[in-house]
VOPAGU-2260 file (C-alpha; in pm, 1 decimal, decimal comma):
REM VOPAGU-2260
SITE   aa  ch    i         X         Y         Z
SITE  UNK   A    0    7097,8    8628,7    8237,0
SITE  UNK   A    1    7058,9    8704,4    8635,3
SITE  UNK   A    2    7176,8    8479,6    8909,5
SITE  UNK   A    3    6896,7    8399,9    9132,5
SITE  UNK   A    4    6914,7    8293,4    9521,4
SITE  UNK   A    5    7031,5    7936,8    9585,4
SITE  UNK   A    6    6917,2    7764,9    9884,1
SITE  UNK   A    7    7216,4    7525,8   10068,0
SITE  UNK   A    8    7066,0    7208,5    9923,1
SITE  UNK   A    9    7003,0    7355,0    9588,9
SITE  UNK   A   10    7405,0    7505,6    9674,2
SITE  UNK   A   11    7472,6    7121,0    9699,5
SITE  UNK   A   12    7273,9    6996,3    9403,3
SITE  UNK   A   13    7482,4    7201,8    9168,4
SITE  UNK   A   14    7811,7    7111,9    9330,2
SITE  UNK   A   15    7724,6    6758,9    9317,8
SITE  UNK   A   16    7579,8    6813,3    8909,9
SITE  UNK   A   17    7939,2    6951,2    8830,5
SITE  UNK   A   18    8087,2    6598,4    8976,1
SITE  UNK   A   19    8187,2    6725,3    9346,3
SITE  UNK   A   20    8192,2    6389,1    9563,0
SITE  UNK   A   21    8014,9    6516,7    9875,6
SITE  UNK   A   22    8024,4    6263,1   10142,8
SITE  UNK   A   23    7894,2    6476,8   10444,3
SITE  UNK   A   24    7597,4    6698,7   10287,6
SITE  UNK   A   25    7503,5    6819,7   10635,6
SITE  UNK   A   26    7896,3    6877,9   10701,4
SITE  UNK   A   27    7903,7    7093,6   10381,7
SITE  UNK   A   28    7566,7    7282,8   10407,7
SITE  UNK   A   29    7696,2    7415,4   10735,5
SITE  UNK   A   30    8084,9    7551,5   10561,7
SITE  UNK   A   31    7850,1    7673,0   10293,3
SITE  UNK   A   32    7625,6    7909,6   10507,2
SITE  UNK   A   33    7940,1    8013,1   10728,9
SITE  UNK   A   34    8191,6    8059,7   10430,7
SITE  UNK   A   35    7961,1    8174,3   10172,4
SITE  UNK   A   36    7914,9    7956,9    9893,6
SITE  UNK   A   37    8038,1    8214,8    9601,0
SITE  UNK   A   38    8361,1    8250,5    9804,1
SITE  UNK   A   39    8406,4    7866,0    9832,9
SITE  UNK   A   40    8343,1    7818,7    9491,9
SITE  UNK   A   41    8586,1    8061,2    9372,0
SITE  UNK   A   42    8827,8    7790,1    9448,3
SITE  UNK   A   43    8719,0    7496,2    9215,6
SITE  UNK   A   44    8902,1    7590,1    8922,3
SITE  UNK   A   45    9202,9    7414,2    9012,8
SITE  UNK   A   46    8962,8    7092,7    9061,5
SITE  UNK   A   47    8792,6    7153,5    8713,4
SITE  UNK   A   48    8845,4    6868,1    8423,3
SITE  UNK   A   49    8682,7    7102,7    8155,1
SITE  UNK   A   50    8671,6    7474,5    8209,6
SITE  UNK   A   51    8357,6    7502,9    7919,2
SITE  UNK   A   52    8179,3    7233,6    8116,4
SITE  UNK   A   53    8293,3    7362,8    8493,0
SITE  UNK   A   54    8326,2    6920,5    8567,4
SITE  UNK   A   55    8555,6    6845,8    8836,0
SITE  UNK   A   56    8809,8    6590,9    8805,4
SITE  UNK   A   57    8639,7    6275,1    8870,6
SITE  UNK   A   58    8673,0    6166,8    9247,3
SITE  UNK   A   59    8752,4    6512,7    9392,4
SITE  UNK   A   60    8550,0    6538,8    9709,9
SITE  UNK   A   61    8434,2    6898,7    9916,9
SITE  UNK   A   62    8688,6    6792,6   10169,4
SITE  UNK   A   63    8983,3    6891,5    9911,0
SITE  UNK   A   64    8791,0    7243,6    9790,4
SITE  UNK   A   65    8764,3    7343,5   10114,8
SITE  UNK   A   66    9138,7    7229,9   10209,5
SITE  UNK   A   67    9224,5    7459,1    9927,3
SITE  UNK   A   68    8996,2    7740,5   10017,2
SITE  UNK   A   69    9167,0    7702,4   10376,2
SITE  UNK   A   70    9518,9    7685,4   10297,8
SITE  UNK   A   71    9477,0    8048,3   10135,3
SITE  UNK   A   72    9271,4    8147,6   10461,6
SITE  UNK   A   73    9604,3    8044,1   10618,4
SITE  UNK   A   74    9850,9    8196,8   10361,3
SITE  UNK   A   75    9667,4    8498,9   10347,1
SITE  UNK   A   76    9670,7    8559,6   10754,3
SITE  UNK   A   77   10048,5    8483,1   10752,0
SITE  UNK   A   78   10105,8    8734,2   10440,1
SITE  UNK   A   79    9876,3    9002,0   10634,0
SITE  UNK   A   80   10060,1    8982,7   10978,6
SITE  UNK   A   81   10391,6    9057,9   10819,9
SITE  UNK   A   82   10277,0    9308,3   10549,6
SITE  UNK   A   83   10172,1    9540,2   10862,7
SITE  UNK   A   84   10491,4    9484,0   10987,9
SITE  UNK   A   85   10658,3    9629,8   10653,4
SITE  UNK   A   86   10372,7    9901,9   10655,2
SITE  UNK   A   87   10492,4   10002,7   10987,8
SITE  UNK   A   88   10816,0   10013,3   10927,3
SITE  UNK   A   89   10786,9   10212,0   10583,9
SITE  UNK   A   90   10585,1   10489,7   10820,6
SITE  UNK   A   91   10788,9   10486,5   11076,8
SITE  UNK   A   92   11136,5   10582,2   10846,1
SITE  UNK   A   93   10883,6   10797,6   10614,1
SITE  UNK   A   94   10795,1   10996,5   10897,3
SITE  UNK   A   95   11174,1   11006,0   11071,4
SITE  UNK   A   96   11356,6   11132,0   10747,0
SITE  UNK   A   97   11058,2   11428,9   10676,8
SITE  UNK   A   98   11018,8   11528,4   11044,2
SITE  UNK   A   99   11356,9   11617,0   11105,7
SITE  UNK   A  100   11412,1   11767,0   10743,4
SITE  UNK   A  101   11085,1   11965,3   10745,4
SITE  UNK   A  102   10980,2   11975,0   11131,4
SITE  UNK   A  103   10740,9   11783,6   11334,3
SITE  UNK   A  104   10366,6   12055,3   11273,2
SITE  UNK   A  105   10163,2   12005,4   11013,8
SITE  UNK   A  106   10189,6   12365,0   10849,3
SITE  UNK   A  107   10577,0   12251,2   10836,1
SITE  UNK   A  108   10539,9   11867,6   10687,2
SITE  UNK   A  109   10254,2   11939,8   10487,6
SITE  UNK   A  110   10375,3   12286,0   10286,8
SITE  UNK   A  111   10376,8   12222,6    9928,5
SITE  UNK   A  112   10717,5   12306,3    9868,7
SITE  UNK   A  113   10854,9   12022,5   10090,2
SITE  UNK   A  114   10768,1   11801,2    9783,3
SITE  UNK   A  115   10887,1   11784,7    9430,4
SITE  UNK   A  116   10908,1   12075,5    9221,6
SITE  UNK   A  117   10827,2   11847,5    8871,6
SITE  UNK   A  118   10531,2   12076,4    8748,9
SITE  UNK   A  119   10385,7   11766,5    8584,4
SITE  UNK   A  120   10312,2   11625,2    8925,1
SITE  UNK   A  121   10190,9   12001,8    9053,6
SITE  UNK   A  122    9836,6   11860,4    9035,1
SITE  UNK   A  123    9907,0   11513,6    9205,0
SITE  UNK   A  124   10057,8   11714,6    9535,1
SITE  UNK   A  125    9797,0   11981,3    9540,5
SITE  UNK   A  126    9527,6   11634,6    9534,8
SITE  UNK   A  127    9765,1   11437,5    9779,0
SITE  UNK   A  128    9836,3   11705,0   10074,9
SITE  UNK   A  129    9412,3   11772,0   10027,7
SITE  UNK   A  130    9397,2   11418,6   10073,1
SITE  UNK   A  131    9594,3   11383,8   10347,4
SITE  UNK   A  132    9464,7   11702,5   10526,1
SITE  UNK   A  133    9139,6   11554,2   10492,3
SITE  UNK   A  134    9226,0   11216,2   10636,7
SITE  UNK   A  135    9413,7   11361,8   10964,3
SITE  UNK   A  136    9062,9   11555,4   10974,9
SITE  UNK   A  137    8827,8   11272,4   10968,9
SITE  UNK   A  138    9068,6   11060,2   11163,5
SITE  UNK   A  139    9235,6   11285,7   11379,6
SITE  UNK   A  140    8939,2   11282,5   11653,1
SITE  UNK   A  141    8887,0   10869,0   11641,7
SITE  UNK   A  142    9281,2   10784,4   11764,9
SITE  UNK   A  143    9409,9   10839,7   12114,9
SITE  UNK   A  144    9735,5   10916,8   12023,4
SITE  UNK   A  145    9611,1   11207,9   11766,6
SITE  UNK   A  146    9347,6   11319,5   12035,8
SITE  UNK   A  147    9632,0   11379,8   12324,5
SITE  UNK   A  148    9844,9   11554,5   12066,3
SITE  UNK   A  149    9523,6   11798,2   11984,3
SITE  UNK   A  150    9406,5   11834,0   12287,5
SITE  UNK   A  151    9781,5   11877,3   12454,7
SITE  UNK   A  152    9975,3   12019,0   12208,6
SITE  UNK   A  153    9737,3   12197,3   11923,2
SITE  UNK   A  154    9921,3   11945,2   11641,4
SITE  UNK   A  155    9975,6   11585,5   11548,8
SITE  UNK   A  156   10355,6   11512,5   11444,5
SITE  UNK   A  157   10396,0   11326,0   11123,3
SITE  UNK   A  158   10536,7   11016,2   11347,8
SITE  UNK   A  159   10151,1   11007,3   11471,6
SITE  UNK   A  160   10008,1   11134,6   11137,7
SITE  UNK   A  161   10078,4   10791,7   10934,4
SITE  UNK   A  162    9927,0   10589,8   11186,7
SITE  UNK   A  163    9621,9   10677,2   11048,4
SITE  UNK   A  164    9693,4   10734,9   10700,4
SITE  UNK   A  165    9626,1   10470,3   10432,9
SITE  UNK   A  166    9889,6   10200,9   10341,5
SITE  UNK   A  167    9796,0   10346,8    9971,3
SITE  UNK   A  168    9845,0   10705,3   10042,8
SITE  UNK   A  169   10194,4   10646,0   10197,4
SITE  UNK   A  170   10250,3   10486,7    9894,7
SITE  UNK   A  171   10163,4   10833,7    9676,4
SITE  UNK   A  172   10309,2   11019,2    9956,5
SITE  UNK   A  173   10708,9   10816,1    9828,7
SITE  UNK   A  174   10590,6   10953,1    9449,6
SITE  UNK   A  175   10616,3   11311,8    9512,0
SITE  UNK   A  176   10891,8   11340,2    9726,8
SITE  UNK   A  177   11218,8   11527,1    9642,6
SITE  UNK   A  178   11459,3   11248,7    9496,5
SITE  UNK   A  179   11672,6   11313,5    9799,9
SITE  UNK   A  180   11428,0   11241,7   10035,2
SITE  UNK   A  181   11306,1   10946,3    9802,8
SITE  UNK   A  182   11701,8   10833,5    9828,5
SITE  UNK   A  183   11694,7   10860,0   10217,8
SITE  UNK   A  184   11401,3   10639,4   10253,9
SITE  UNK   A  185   11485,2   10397,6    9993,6
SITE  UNK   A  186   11835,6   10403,4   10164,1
SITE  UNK   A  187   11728,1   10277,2   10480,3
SITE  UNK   A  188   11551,5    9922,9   10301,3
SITE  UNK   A  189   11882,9    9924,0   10110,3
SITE  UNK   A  190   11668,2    9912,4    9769,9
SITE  UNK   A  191   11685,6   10152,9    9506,9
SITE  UNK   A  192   11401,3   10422,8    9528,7
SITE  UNK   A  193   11282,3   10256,7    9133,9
SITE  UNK   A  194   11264,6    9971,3    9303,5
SITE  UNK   A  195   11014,4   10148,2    9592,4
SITE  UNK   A  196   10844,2   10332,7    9359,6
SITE  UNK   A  197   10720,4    9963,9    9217,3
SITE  UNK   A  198   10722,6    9785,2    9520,6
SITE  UNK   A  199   10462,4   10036,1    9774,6
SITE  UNK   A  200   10150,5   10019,1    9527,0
SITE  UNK   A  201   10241,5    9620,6    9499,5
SITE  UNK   A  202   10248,2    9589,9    9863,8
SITE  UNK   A  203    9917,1    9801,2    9931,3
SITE  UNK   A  204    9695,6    9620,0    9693,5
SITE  UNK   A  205    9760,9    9256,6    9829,2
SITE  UNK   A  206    9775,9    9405,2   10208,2
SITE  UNK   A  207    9382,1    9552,3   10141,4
SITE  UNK   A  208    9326,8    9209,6    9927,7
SITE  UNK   A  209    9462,3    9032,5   10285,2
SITE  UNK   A  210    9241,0    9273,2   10476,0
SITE  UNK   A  211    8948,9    9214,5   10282,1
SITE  UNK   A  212    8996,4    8817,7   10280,5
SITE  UNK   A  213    8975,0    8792,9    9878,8
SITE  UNK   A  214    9170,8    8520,9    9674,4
SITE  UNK   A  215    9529,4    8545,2    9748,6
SITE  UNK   A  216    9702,8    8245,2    9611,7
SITE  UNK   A  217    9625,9    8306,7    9232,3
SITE  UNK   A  218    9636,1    8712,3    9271,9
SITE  UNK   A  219    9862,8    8886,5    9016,6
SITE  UNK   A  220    9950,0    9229,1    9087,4
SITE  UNK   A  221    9916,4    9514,7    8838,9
SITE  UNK   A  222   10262,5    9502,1    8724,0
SITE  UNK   A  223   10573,3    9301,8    8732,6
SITE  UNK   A  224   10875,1    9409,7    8974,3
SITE  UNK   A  225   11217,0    9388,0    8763,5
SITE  UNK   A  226   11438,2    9114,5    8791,3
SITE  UNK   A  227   11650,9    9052,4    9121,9
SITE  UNK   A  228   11935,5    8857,0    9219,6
SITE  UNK   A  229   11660,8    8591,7    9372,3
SITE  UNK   A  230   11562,0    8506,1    9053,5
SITE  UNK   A  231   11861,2    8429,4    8914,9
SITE  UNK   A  232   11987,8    8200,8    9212,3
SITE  UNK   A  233   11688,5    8029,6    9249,4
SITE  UNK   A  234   11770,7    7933,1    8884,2
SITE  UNK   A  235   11374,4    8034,7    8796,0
SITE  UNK   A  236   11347,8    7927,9    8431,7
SITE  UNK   A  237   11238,8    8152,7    8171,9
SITE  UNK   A  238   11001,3    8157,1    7888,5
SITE  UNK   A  239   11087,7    8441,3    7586,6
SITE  UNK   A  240   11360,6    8604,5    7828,0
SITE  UNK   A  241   11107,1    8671,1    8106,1
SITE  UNK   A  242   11137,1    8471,0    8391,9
SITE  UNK   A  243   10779,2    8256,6    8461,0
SITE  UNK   A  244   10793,1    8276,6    8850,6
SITE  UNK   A  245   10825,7    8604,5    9046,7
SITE  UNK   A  246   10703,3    8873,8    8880,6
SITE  UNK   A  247   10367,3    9007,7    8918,6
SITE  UNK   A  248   10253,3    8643,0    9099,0
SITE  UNK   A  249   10250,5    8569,2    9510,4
SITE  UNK   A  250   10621,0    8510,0    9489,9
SITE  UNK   A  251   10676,3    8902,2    9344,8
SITE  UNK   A  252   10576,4    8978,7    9684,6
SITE  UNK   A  253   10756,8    8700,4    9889,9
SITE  UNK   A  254   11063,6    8862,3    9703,4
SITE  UNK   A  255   10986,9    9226,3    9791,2
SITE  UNK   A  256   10924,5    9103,9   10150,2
SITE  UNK   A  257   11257,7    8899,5   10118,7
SITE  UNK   A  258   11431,2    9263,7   10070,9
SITE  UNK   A  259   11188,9    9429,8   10320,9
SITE  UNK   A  260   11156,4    9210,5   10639,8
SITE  UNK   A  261   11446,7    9215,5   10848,5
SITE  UNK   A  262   11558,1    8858,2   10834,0
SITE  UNK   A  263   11420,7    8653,4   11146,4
SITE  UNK   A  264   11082,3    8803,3   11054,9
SITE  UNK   A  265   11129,5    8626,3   10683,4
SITE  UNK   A  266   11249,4    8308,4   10792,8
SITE  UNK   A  267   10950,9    8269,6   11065,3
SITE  UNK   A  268   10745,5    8347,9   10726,2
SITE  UNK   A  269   10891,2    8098,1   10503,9
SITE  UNK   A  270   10865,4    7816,7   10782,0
SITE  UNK   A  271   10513,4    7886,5   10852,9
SITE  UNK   A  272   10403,7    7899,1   10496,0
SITE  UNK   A  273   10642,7    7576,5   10454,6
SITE  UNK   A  274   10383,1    7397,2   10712,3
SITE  UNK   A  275   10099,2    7526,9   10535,1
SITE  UNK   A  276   10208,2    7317,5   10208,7
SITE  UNK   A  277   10262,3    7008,0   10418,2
SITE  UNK   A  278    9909,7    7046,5   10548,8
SITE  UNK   A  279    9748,8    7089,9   10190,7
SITE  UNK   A  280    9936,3    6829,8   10059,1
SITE  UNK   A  281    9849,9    6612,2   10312,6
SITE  UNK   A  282    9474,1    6664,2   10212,3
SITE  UNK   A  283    9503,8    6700,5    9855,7
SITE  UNK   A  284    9411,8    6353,3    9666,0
SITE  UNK   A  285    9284,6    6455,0    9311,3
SITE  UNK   A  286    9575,4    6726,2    9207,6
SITE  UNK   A  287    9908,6    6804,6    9324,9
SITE  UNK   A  288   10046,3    7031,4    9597,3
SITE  UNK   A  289   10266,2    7139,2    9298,6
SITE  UNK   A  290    9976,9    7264,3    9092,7
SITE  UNK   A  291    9854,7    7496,6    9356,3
SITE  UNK   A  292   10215,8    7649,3    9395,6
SITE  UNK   A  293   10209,4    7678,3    9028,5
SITE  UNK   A  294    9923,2    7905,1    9044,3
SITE  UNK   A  295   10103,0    8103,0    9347,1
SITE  UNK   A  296   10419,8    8135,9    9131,2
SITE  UNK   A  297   10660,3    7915,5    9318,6
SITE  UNK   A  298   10957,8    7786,2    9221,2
SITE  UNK   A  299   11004,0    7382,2    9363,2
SITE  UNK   A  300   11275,3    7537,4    9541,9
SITE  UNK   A  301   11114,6    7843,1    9675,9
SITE  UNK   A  302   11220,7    7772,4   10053,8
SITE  UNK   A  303   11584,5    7836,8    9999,6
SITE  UNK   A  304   11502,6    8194,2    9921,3
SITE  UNK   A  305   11546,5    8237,2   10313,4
SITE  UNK   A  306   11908,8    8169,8   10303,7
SITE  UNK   A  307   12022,1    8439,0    9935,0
């Protein structure tokens, strides 16, 4: 079976088929062609009466899908702005603690035996400083800051180094580091460095899934973070010892950035995330505002998190 081209009315037609009240068919052919109809669509299953039959719940309208599809626009820009602020900050420490243990050129930072001496991960520094080499390579010429340090100086400090790095390499970068200088870092978030080692891969693939503008509020991560004091005093309940809310789920990261943000930058987060709820629930007619927070893993009391 292939999918073949839709036009916007025949778009329509099949939204309308599955039981989508569309009042405004000009109104929606236009969000259609702008927001891409696949993309828009991906939202409906919270809508759906019967999964096997894809029916909405009878009265929903295109005004509430597209409420829905912009609330996670909105949730997703307000994640993004303060995941760069956590990627900056995990850069900026990175490169403070190995600059002034292993100097500021890159024949100092980047000699192999800066990093751990576990021969299992030999293979995964050899790949990693290649990686990296070849990154400040590509990169190097395209940043102002690494260009003046070229042109002026002959090398580019690792302070200027992770500004063009990856958010994911920095994250491999933590991985083979001596356990002292994994300690250091970890230190400085007051976290424990298993803690780190979980939360940088966590943190990478929703900020590219931000970047990208894919589904946020539904996203589960590849694996769970362990179990912190925030779930235990926001009392989340538990089914077969594992707590339901907060673990690999939108909250897991609302909890690492809880830990990682220093605490103005959180509360401004919470609050504006707060007013996105009110919004959606203001538009929301067919399900509840409490079904969508279900899918984001939120506890009914997630806004006192601010104040653990």
């Amino acid at each position: 079976m292939t999918k073949t081209f839709k036009t916007l009315d025949e778009q329509v037609n099949i939204l309308q088929s599955k039981g989508l009240y569309i009042p405004d068919v000009s109104y929606a052919k236009e969000i259609l062609l702008r927001e891409n109809y696949f993309f828009l669509s991906g939202y409906r299953l919270l809508f759906m009466e019967d999964l096997v039959t894809k029916k909405f719940i009878k009265g929903t309208t295109f005004d509430e899908l597209y409420s829905l599809f912009h609330f996670d626009r909105h949730i997703r820009n307000i994640i993004f702005k303060n995941l760069l602020i956590v990627e900056n900050n995990i850069k900026s420490i990175m490169a403070y603690n190995l600059s002034k243990q292993y100097g500021y050129r890159e024949k100092e930072y980047l000699a192999a035996k800066n990093f751990t001496s576990d021969k299992r991960k030999k293979r995964q520094v050899e790949d990693l400083l290649r990686k990296m080499k070849r990154q400040i390579r590509i990169n190097g010429g395209q940043h102002e800051a690494t260009v003046h340090y070229i042109q002026n100086y002959g090398y580019i400090p690792l302070w200027i180094v992770v500004k063009i790095l990856s958010f994911g390499i920095v994250g491999e970068l933590y991985q083979i580091l001596k356990s002292d200088d994994q300690k250091a870092i970890a230190h400085d978030f007051k976290i424990s460095v298993e803690d780190l080692l979980i939360y940088l891969p966590i943190l990478a693939n929703f900020r590219n899934l931000c970047a990208h503008e894919d589904i946020l509020y539904n996203h589960r991560a590849q694996r769970d973070i362990n179990d912190t004091k925030y779930h235990q005093l926001l009392q989340i309940p538990k089914l077969e010892d594992d707590y339901i809310y907060g673990k690999n789920d939108l909250f897991a990261l609302v909890i690492i950035l809880k830990q990682m943000l220093r605490g103005n930058d959180f509360f401004l987060m919470i609050n504006e995330i707060k007013y996105e709820v009110k919004v959606l629930n203001d538009c929301l007619k067919t399900i509840s505002v409490q079904k969508v927070l279900d899918k984001m893993g939120f506890p009914l009391n997630y806004e006192r998190i601010v104040n653990l």
